[in-house]
Steps between C-alpha positions, in 0.01 A plus 500: 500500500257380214411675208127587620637636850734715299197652297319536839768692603564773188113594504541546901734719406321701242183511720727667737649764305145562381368504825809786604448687145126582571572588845650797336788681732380334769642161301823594559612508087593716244191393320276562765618837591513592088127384479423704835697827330260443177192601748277237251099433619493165698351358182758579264769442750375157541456460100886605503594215797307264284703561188810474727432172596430427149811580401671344781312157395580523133836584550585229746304224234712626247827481743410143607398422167847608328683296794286214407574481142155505397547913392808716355681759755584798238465235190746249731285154556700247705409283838626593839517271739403643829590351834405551843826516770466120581532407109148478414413549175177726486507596088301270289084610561584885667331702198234234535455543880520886470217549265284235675555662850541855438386568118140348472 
């Protein structure tokens, strides 16, 4: 797998948990059915899926980021070198990637 495909993949991901979360119960998590239980307008419960994925984002740059060696993990900086099953070597641009494809 290549680095980009990799990226591709994580912000699939979090537009699928995003998708489920605003879904509310019917989403099938515990995020969902919490936002549901908060009985919020469809404006504000939107506002608080928005600041979900936010959060989601930012956390995952900073994740990628720390693995990278381009950002500390609690105050730890080092590089990671993350491979895919075959061997390939996918660290090197992923903070890069990320904020291109999922952060602008």
């Amino acid at each position: 797998m290549r680095s980009d495909q990799f990226v591709k993949n994580i912000k699939a991901e979090i537009e699928s948990l995003v998708s489920l979360y605003a879904q509310g119960s019917e989403g099938k998590t515990e995020i969902g059915t919490k936002l549901d239980s908060l009985n919020l307008s469809p404006e504000l419960n939107a506002e608080v899926v928005s600041l979900i994925e936010q959060a989601i984002k930012e956390s995952t740059y900073n994740l990628i980021s720390g693995l990278e060696g381009s950002a500390s993990l609690v105050g730890t900086q080092e590089i990671y070198k993350i491979t895919d099953e075959s061997g390939n070597e996918l660290s090197g641009e992923l903070d890069v990637i990320f904020y291109e494809q999922v952060m602008e």
